[in-house]
N, C-alpha and C positions, 0 to 999 in steps of 0.2 A: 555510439561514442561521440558523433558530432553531437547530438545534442546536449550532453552529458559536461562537454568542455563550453558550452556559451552559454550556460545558465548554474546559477548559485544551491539553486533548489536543491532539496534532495529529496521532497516528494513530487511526483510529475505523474501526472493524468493525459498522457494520449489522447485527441481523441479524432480521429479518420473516418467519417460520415458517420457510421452505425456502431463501429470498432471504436471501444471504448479499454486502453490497456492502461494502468495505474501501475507505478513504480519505485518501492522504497531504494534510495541509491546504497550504494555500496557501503559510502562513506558513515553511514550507520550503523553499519557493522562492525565497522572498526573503533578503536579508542580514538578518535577524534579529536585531537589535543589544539586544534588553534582557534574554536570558538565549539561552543554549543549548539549541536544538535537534536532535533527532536527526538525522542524517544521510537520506537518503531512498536505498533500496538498490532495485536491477532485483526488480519483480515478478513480469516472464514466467518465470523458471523456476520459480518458483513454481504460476505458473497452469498449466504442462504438467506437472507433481508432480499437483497434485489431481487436472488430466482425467485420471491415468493411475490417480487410483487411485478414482477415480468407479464404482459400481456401474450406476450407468444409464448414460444417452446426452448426460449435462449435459458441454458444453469450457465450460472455468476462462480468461479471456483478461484480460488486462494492459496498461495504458498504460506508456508508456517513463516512464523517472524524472524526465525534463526536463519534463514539462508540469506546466501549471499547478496541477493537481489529480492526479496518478496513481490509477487504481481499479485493483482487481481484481473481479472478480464472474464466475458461472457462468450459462451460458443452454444448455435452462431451468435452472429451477434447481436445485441440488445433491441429491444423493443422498446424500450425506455429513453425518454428523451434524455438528454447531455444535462440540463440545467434539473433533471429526477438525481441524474444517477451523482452530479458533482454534489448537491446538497445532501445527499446521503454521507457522500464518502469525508464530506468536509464537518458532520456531524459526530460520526464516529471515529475520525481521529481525534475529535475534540472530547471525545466523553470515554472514550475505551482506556484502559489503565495497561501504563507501558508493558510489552512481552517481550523487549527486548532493550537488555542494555549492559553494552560491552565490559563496562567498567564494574559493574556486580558480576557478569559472570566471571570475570577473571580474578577477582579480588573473592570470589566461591571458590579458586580453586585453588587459591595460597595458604588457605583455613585447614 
């Protein structure tokens, strides 16, 4: 939570020597109403990208884009340099097509 309250973001990449933890905030899940947020896109293929291109024995695993918090992280952890694994993840949030957003699911369920 401290870091959650001194920064604006609401996507945040961890990253603690070899520990690499990636985090959509919450506030994406919610309807959002006092500015625009990014959309929140599927991170598992993402997470089968890195295991495959892993030099050890670290799997990259994924929450769905509907919960509360979505992570990605590697266990153990990554074999992959920080500036592999940030260029990947900053590739496919920029190319993945949203998988979640608050304001279509709800407006699917007044229909």
């Amino acid at each position: 939570m401290a870091l959650h309250n001194t920064t604006a973001c609401t996507r945040i990449l961890l990253v603690r020597g070899r520990e690499h933890l990636y985090v959509d905030r919450y506030e994406t899940w919610v309807q959002y109403r006092s500015r625009e947020l990014p959309k929140r896109v599927d991170l598992r293929p993402l997470a089968d990208r890195l295991t495959d291109l892993e030099p050890g024995v670290a799997k990259w695993s994924a929450s769905p884009p509907s919960g509360l918090t979505p992570t990605l992280r590697a266990n153990p952890p990554s074999g992959l340099g920080t500036l592999t694994i940030r260029a990947e993840l900053i590739s496919h949030l920029r190319s993945a097509p949203a998988a979640w957003d608050p304001f279509a699911i709800i407006g699917a369920d007044e229909s």
